[in-house]
C-alpha positions in Angstrom: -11.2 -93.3 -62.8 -14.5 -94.7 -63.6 -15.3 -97.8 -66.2 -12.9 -97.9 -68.5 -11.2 -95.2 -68.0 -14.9 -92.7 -68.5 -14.5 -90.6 -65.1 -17.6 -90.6 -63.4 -18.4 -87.0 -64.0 -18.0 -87.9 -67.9 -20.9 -90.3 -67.4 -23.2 -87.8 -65.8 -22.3 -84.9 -68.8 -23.7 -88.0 -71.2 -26.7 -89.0 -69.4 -27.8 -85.3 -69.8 -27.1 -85.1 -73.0 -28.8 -88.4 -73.7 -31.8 -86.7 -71.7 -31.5 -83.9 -73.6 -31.4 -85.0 -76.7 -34.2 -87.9 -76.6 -36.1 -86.7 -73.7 -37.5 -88.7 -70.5 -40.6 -90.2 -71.6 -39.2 -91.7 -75.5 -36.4 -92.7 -72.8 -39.4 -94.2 -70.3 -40.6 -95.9 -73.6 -37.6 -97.5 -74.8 -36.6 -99.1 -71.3 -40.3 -100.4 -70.9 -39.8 -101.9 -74.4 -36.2 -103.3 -74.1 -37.8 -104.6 -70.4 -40.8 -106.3 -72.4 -38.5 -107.6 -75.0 -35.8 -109.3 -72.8 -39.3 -110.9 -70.5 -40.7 -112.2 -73.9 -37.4 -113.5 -74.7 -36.7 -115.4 -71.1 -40.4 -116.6 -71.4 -40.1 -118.2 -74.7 -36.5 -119.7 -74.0 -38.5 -121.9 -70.8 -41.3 -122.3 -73.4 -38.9 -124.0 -75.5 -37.0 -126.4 -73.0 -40.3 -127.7 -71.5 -41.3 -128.7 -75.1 -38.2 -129.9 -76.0 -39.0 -133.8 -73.7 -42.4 -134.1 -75.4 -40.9 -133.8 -79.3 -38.2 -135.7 -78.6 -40.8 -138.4 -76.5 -42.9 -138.5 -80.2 -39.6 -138.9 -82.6 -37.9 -141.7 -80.6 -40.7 -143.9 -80.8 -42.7 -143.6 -84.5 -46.0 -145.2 -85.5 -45.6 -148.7 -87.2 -47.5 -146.7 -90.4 -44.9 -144.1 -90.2 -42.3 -146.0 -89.8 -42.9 -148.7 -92.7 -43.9 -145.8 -95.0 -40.7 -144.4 -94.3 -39.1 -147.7 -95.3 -40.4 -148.4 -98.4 -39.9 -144.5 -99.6 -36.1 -145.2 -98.5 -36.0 -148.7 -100.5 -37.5 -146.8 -103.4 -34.9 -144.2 -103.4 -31.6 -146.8 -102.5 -33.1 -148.8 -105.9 -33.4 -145.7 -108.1 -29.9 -144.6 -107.0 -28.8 -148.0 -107.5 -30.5 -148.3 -111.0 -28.9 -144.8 -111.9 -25.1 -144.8 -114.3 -22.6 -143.6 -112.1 -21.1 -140.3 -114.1 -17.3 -140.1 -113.5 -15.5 -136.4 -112.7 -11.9 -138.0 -114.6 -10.1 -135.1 -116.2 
């Protein structure tokens, strides 16, 4: 018995017909392409943890503009929501 339970002469009959049918060079193609998509993939997972410090690094500490801009936007909106009649759901 081969994997899961596919004899090893079963595999071979379907990796002719799978030449067969798509032929060797769209089969060349594809495995270049699924080789190029899983390198571009790998590539931009590292891209993506050796950014990761830096954004973090310019988040944690915010400009003194930034920040008191974002202050008195939130004040703005705590007194409109404070200035706004509750609505009740009763039934």
């Amino acid at each position: 018995m081969g994997i899961g339970g596919i004899s090893m002469w079963q595999l071979i009959i379907l990796l002719v017909i799978v030449v067969l049918v798509f032929g060797t060079k769209r089969l060349r193609n594809m495995g270049g392409d699924l080789g190029a998509a899983i390198k571009g993939f790998k590539k931009g997972m590292s891209d993506d943890k050796d950014e990761e410090p830096q954004q973090l690094g310019d988040e944690a500490t915010p400009s003194p503009q930034n920040q008191a801009q974002a202050d008195a936007e939130f004040r703005e909106k705590e007194e409109e929501l404070a200035d706004k009649p509750r609505s009740s759901n009763a039934s």
